[in-house]
N, C-alpha and C positions, 0 to 999 in steps of 0.2 A: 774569251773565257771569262768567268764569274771570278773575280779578286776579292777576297775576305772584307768587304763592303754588304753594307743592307741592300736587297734588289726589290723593287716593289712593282715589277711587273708581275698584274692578276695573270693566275693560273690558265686563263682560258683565253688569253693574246696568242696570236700566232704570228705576228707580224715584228717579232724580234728573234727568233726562229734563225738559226746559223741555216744557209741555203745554198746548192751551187745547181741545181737543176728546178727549175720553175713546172708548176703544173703541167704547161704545155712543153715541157721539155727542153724550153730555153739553158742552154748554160750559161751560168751567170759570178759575177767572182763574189766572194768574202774572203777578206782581208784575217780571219781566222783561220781560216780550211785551206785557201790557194794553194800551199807551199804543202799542204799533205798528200791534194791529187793532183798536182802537176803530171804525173807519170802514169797516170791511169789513162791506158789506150783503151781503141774499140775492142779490143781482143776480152780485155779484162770485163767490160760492159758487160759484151754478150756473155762471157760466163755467167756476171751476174744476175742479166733475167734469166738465162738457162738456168739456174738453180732457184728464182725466185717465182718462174712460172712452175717448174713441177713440184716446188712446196704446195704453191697453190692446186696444182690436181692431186696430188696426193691430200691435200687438208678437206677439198669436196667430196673427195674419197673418203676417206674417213666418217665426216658426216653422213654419209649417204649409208656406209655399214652401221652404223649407231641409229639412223631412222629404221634400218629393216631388221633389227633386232640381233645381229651380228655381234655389237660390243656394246659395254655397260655404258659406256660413256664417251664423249670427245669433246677436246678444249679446241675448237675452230680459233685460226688464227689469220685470216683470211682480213686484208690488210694490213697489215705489219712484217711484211715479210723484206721489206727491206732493211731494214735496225736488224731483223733476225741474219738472212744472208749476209748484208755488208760486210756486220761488224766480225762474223765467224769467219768468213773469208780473210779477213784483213790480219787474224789471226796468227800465229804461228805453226806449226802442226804438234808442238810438242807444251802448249800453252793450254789450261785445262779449265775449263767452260763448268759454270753451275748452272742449269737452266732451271726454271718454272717448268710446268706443265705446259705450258703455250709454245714453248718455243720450237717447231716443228722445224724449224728453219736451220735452225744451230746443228739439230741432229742431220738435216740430208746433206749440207757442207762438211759434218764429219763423216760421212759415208755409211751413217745407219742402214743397214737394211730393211724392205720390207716389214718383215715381220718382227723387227724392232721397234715399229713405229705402232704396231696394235696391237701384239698378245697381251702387254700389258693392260693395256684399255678394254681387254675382253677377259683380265681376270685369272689369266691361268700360269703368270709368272710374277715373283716379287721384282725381278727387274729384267731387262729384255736384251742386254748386251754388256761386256764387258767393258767396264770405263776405265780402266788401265789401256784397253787396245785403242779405242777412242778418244781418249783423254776428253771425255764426257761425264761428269757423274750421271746418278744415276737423277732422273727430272722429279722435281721436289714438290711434294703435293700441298706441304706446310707451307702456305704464305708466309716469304719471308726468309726460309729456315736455312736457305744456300746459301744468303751473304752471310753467314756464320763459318757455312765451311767452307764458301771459298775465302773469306780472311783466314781462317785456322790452316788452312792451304798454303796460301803466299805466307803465313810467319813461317812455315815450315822450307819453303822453297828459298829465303832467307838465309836459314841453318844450314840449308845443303850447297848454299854459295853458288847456286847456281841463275842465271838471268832469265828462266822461264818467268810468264806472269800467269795471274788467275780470276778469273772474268764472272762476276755474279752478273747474273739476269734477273729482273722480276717484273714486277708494272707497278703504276701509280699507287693503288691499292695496298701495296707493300710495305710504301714507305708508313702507314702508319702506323708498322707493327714496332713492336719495341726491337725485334732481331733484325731489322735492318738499321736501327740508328746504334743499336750496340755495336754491330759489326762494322759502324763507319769508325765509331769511338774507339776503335782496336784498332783499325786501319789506320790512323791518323795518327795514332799514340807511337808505333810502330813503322811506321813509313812502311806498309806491307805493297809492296808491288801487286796491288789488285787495283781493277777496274769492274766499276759497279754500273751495270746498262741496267737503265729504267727505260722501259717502254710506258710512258705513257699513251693510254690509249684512251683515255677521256671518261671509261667508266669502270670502277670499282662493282662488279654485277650491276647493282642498279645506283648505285651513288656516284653522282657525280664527281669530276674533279674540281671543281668548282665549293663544293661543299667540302672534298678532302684537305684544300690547302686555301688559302686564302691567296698565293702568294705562288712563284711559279717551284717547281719541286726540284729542282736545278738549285734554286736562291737556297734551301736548305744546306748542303753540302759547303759550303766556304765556312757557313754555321762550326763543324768540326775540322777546320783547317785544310778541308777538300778542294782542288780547284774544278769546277764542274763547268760543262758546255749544255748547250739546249739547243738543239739541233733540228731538223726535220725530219723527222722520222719514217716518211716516207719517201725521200728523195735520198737515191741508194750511194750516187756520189758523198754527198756531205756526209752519208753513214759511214764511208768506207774512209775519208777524211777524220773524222771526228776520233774513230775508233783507232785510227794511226795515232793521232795526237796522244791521247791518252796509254797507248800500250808503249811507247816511245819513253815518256813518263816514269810508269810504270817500270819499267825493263833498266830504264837509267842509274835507278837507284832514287828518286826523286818524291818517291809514293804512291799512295791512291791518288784517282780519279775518276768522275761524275759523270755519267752523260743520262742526260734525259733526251729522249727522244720521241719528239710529237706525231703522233699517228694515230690510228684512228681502229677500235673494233668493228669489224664491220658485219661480222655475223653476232649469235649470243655468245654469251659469257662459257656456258658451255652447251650442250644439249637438252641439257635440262631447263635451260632458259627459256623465256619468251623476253625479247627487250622492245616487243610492241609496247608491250603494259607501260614503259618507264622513258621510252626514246622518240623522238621527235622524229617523223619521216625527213623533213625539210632537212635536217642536220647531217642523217646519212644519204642524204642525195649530194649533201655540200663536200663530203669527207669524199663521195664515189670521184667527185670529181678532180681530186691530189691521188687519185690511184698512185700507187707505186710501182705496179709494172703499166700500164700506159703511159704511165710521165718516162718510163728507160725508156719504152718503145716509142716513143713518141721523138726521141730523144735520138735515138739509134737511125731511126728513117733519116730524120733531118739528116745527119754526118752519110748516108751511106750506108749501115753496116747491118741494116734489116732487112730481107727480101723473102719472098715466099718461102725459098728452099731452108731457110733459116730455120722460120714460124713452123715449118711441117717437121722440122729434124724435134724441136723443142716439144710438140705436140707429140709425136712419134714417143720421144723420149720417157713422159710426162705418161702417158699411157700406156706404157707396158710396167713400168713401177706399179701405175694405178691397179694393173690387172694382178702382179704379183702379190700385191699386199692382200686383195681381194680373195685370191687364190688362199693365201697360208689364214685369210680368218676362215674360212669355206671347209677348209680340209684340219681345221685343229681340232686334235681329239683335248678333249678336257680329262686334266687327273684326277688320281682319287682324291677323293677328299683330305685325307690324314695327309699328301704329300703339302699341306698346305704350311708343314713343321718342316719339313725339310730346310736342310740348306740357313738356318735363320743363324745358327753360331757357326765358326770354321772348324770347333774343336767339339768334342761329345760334350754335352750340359745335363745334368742330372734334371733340373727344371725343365727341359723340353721334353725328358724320359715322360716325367709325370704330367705333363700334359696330353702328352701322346697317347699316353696310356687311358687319361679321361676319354678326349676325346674317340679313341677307339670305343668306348662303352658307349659314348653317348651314339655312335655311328651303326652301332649295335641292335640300336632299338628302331630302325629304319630298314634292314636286312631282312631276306625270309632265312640268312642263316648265319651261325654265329661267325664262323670263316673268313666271312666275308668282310668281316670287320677289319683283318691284317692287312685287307688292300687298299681299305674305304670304299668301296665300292655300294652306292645308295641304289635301293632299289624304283623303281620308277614307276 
């Protein structure tokens, strides 16, 4: 771990990288991590690609409804799915998770459903599941804007004297928003039992990390009396290690903690992307090759614990999700328009009246009849 010292490893080293599973799947020790996954059997492995291969078919899912015109949008998260699984497994069940939009991974470990994971991205609800039954909030579009509430979270968990913790996610890109270094500055001031996962994944859309930090984004955190780890971000052992350490931390009473974890995007930034224009072929040929579910399975064969009947139950799995979420984009009916006020305060608001009320006028002028305005219903 990173001790309140200057660190002057450049941002784009991977060879100081905390690591307990090598590309080709070798296990291998650090004197950091050993003592976190001592206790990680095959049993817990296989969960982990089981939930880190049907991320990955539900996320080419997703892409694939967002090419044919199904939803507005989708954040592919296709390589990074082990920082997403490990660290949400490693979790508690009652410990509550801020995600980014990327983190597909976090939601299918807490049990989201199907069409939790794309009504939203298609537009026809303000959020897609209930984050009390989850302990999920709801995934934050504001770069940034979750390491504010999951600190404002842990001060709170604090007052209630209770040992849960509270776990921000974001990526490199985040760190240079001003709401993620205030929200380390409350965490630190505070000893708030939160843990802040950076997924570094090497590109801020088209900026590099290289150009975001001089220095690696791990070295930042000791900065505000954080102690931080820089981990591999695609080897799901050291994830599920790394994120031990830290919730341990956390949970003790001892404070915040840091983890950056190195991985890699491997599709665009989002659909709207093209990252030909900006990224080097050579680079993601080099990144295909730390995959994170072939370095488990790779991993898993060696010991034993992968065999065809396995690979087809996980495929089996993996695909009937895929077809459900496909189903619920297929068969949603879109609301009126006006429901688009609903639901925005818990209690009646005079200010939503008067919107509502615009809004009905302006929906008005789209109608063959006035009527039709009380449902929004647009004529087509």
């Amino acid at each position: 771990m990173y001790t309140l010292t200057t660190d002057t490893t450049r941002a784009t080293d991977l060879d100081d990288v905390a690591q307990l599973l090598t590309p080709d799947g070798e296990r291998v020790h650090d004197a950091r991590l050993d003592r976190w996954a001592d206790d990680i059997d095959h049993d817990a492995l296989r969960g982990l690609y089981r939930e880190m291969a049907i991320t990955r078919r539900l996320d080419g899912e997703g892409v694939a409804l967002q090419r044919q015109g199904h939803l507005g949008l989708w954040a592919p998260a296709q390589g990074q799915e082990a920082i997403q699984v490990a660290s949400a497994r490693a979790c508690r069940a009652d410990d509550f998770l801020f995600p980014s939009y990327r983190e597909l991974g976090v939601l299918v470990v807490r049990g989201a459903r199907p069409a939790d994971l794309v009504l939203g991205w298609r537009g026809e609800v303000h959020g897609t599941f209930d984050p009390q039954q989850l302990h999920v909030a709801t995934p934050q579009i504001i770069i940034g804007a979750q390491s504010l509430h999951a600190v404002g979270y842990a001060m709170g968990i604090q007052r209630d004297g209770t040992d849960q913790v509270s776990v921000a996610y974001f990526g490199d890109g985040a760190t240079s928003q001003g709401d993620v270094n205030e929200a380390m500055v409350f965490a630190s001031s505070f000893t708030a039992p939160v843990v802040f996962v950076c997924s570094n994944n090497q590109w801020a859309i088209s900026e590099p990390v290289s150009v975001q930090s001089r220095f690696t984004i791990a070295g930042r955190a000791p900065g505000f009396g954080i102690p931080s780890l820089r981990v591999d971000g695609n080897d799901a052992i050291a994830c599920t290690a790394a994120m031990r350490w830290a919730l341990d931390r956390a949970r003790s009473g001892e404070g915040p903690a840091f983890i950056e974890a190195v991985t890699y995007r491997m599709g665009p930034h989002t659909t709207s992307d093209d990252p030909t224009r900006y990224r080097d072929k050579d680079e993601l040929e080099m990144w295909r090759g730390r995959d994170p579910l072939l370095r488990l399975e790779a991993h898993l064969r060696r010991v034993g614990a992968f065999d065809d009947a396995f690979a087809s139950d996980v495929v089996a799995a993996g695909d009937a999700l895929a077809a459900e979420m496909r189903d619920v984009v297929l068969t949603a009916q879109t609301r009126p328009a006006i429901e688009v006020l609903d639901h925005v305060y818990a209690e009646p608001h005079t200010g939503i009246d008067r919107q509502r009320e615009r809004f009905a006028a302006y929906l008005d002028g789209f109608v063959d009849e006035p009527a039709a305005a009380s449902t929004g219903r647009v004529a087509r």
